[in-house]
N, C-alpha and C positions, 0 to 999 in steps of 0.2 A: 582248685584251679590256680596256676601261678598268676603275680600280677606282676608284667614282666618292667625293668625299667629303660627308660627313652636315651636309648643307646645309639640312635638314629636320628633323633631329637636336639636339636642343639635347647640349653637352657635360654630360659625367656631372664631376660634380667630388666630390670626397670630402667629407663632412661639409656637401656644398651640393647639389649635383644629386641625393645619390641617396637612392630613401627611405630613412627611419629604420624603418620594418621589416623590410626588406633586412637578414638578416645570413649571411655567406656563407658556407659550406660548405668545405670542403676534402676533395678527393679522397686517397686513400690511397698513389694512383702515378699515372705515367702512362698511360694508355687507350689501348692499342695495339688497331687490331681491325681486323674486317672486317663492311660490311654489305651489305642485299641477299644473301644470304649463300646458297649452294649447295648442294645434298644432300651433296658433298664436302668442306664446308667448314671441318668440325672436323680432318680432316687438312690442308686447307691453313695454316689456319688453326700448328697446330702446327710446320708448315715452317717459315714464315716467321718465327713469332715471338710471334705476336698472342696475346692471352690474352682478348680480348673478341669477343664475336660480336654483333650488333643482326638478331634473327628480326622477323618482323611477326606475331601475334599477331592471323589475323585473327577478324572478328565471325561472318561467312560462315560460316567452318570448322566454328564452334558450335551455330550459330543459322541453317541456310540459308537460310529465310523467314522471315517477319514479317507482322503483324497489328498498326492501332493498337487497344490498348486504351486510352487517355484515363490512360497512366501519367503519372505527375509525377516531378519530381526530389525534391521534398519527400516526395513518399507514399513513397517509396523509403528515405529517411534516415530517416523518422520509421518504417517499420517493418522492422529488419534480417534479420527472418526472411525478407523477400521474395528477398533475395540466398541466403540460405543454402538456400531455393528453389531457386533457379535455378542454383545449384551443385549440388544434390541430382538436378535434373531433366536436366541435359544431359551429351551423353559428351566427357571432357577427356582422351583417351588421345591424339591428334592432339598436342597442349601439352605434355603428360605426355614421351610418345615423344622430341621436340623438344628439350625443353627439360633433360630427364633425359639425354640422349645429351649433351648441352655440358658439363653440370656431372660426368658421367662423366668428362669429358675433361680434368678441370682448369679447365675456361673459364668466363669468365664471361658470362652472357647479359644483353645489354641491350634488353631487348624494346618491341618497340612496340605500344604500345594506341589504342583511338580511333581507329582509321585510316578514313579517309574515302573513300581510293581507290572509285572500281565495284567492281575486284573482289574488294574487301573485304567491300562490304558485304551484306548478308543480300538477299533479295529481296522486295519485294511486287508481285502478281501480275508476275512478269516480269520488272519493273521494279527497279534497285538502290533499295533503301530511305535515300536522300538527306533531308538534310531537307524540301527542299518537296515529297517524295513521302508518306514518312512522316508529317509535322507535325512545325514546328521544335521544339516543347515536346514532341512525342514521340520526336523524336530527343536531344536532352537524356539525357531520364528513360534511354532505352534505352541508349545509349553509356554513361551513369553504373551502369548495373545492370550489363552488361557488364565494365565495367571493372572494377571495385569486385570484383565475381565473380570475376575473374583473378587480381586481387593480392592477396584474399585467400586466394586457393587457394594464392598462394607466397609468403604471406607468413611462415612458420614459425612462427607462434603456435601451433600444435597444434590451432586451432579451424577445422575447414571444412578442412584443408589436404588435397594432394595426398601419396598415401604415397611418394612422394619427399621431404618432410620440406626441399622447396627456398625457400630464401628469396632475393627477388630483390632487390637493394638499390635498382637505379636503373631507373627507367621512362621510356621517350619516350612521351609524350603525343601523337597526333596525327602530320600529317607535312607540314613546309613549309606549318603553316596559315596565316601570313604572306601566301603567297602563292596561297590555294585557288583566289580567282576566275581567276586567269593558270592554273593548272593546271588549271582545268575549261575554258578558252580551248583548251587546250592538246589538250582528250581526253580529260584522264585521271580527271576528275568528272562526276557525273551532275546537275543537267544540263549538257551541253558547247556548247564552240564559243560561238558566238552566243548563243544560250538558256542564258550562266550568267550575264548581262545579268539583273539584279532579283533574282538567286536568292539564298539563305542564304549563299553563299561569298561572294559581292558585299557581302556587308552586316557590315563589320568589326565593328560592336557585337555581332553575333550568334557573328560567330567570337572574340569577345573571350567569350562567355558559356560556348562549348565549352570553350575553352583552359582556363576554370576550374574548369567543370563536372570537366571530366577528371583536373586537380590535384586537386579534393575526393573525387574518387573514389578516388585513389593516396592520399589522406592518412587521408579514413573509414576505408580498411582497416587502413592501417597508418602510421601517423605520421610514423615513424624514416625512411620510404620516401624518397627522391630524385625527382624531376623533373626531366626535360629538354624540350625541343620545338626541332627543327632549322630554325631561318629558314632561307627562301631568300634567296640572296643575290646571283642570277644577273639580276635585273631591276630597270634603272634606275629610281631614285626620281622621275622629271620622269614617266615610265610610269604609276606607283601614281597621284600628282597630278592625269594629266590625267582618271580615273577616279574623282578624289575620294574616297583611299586612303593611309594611309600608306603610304612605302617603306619598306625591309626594315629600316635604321637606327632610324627611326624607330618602327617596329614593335616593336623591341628595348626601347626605352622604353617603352612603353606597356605592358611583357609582361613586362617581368622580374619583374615581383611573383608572378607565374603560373611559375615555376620554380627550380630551386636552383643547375641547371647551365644556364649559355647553348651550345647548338650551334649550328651553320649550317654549311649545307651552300655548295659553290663546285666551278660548274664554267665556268670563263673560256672554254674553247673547243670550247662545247657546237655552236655555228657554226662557229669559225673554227679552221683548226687551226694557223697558222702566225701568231703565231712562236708555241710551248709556254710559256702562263704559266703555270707553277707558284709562280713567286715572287708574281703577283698573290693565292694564299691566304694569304698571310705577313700580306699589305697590311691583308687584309679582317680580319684576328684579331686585328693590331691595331687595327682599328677599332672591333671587336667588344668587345675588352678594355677601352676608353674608354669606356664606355657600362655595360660589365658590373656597375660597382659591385665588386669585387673578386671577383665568383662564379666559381668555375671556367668557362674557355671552350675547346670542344670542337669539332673537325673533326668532324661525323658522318659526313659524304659527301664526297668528292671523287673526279674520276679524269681519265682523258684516252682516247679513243677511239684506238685501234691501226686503224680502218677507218674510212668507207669509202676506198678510197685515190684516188680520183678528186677527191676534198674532200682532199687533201691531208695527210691521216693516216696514222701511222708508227708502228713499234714503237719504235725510238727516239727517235721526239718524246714517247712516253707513256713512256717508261723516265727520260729528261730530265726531265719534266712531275712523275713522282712526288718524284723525288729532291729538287728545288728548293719543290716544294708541302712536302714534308714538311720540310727544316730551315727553309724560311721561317716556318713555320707555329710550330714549335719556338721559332727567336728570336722571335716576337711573345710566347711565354708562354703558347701553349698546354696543355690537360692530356691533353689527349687527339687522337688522330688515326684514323680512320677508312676505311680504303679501299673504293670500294665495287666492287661484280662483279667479285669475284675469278676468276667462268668466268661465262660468259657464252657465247650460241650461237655467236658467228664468221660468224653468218649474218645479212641483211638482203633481203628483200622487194622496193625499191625499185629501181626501174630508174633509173639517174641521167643526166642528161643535161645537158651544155654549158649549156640552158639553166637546167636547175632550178640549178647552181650562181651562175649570174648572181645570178637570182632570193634567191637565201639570201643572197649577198654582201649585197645593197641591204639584208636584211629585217637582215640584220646591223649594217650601218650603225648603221639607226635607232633599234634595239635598244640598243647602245653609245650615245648618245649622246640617247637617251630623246624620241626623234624620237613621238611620241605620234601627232599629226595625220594626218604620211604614212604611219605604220605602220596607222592607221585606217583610212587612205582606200585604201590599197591591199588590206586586207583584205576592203574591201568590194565594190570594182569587180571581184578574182578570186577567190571568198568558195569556190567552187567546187573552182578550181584549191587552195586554199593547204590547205582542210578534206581534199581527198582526197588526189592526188598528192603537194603539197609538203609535205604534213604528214607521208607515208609514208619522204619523201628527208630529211627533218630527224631527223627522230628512227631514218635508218638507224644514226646513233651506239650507239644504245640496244643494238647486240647483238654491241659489241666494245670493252665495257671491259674485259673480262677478260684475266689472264697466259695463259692458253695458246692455243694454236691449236687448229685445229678437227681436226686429228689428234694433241691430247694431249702433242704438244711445247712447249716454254717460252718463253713470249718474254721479251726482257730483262727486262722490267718486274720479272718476279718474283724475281730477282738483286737489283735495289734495295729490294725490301720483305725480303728477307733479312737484305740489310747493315743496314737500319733495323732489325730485329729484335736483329739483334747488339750494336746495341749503343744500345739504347732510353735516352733521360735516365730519372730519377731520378722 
């Protein structure tokens, strides 16, 4: 997979590119973890080494439904009892349970809020409570009451807190909001596919307005809080462009005022499996680190699929793929590293066929090398094929990133997050 460079990106230069509010943070160690993270995960978690976990914190859990009532982001800060409401009125033992079982363990939880995904979010009639379902000024207000509600509950002030007495230090904001509208392309937003054309994720001022909304939420609560929000970093920037988009570099500018620590996420051979970049994360971190402004910069996600094996995936291209993603990652200066799906099903859906790998190669191509036009034109003329079947064979990846096999045996991978464990930098 290419690692393309920030040709849309102006350079961040010290005392000139970067703002003069920007002042940067420093972490305490390095961020060893795991995300996506498994009912099992705090003992894997303990195997290998990791001392950080990233849960999703969803809204759903809390909140199943939804109703607008004409909330505002304003009415909300200008009266704090409505939060301490809405901590009084809902049941947090799901959060509680979760998040008390990690810090049992030693570990630290790195949670994520604001999540946007469908099945994150609450419902109206039926429907995921999206922005242009809900109303974009009412999804605002709501994500902000939400949010603010969560981190105060861990935030350890003593005021509203959960009797777990947990205070959370760093928050992910959101997830891959860089890139929501290709993720609602993708499926995995409401609306999808085609119909997220016009929608709130399409509209980077509006996702620029969450990405802040979310920070004022984590900072109203609690000030001392951290920020983070994981770019994606898997779609060329000539892609965002022909869509009239920043690309993810560029993203990064326009966003770092909006957090403390920069992550992104990297996964080079979410298509192709051969050859194993893992060195291509090194690349990206240093790219990331040029732009950063001196802020801490963090691996939230990466991995390498062990299946399907017809697409040419291995357990030792993914044992290769970790090893090389993580010191590359390392010599760029990262502070932290992330693995994600540590178990995973080992299972996939898709019937794969001679032809659908053709089909992926091509979609691959154009992908790499931010072929915009034919990736368009082809989506259109088999709009059918790519939304059902091909979109089932592409994302057969999704259910074997994980170290073990699907009878609880180890595959190497988890041998190299060991040794990473043993002997973690500084």
């Amino acid at each position: 997979m290419l690692v393309w460079l920030a040709v849309t990106a102006p350079a961040c230069i010290p005392g000139g590119g970067c703002p003069p509010e920007l002042q940067p943070v420093e972490l305490s160690e390095f961020q060893f973890g795991l995300s996506q993270v498994p009912a099992d995960a705090i003992a894997i978690a303990q195997d290998v080494g990791a001392k950080y976990l990233r849960p999703t914190l969803s809204w759903r859990a809390i909140e199943p439904a939804v109703e607008p009532t004409g909330l505002t982001v304003d009415a909300v800060r200008a009266d704090p009892v409505l939060v301490s409401q809405y901590l009084a009125s809902h049941d947090w033992t799901s959060f509680d349970d979760r998040l008390g079982a990690i810090a049992s363990a030693g570990l630290v939880p790195v949670p994520i809020v604001g999540h946007g995904y469908t099945g994150t979010l609450p419902l109206r009639d039926g429907t995921p409570a999206a922005p242009d379902v809900l109303g974009r000024e009412e999804y605002l207000a709501r994500q902000y009451l939400f949010t603010r509600a969560v981190v105060e509950r861990y935030d350890g002030d003593g005021v509203d807190d959960s009797p777990l007495g947990l205070r959370i230090p760093l928050w992910q904001t959101e997830n891959e909001l860089n890139q929501a509208f290709f993720t609602a392309i993708f499926g995995w937003r409401h609306p999808a596919y085609f119909e997220a054309l016009g929608s709130a994720w399409y509209d980077f001022d509006y996702l620029t307005r969450l990405l802040h909304t979310l920070r004022l939420a984590v900072k109203d609560a609690d000030p001392t809080a951290l920020t983070t929000m994981n770019f994606h970093s898997d779609v060329h920037p000539d892609l965002n462009l022909y869509f009239r988009q920043p690309g993810w570099l560029s993203a990064i500018v326009l966003w770092r005022t909006e957090m403390d620590v920069v992550s992104f996420d990297a996964y080079p051979n979410y298509y192709r499996s051969t050859p194993p970049s893992g060195a291509a994360v090194g690349e990206r971190a240093a790219q990331v680190a040029t732009l950063a402004c001196g802020m801490p910069v963090v691996v939230m996600e990466t991995g390498y699929p062990s299946a399907p094996e017809e697409a040419g995936f291995d357990e030792e291209k993914q044992a290769r793929f970790i090893r090389d993603a993580f010191d590359s990652a390392v010599a760029a200066g990262v502070r932290g590293f992330f693995f994600f799906g540590a178990r995973t099903p080992e299972t996939h859906a898709a019937t794969i066929t001679p032809e659908d790998l053709v089909a992926i190669d091509q979609l691959a191509g154009w992908i790499e090398t931010g072929d915009a036009a034919s990736l368009l034109s082809y989506a259109i003329a088999n709009a059918a094929y790519l939304q059902g079947h091909l979109a089932q064979v592409v994302q057969a990846v999704e259910g074997h990133w994980g170290l073990y096999r699907a009878d609880g045996t180890e595959k190497p991978g988890l041998d190299v997050l060991r040794d990473i464990g043993d002997a973690l930098p500084e």
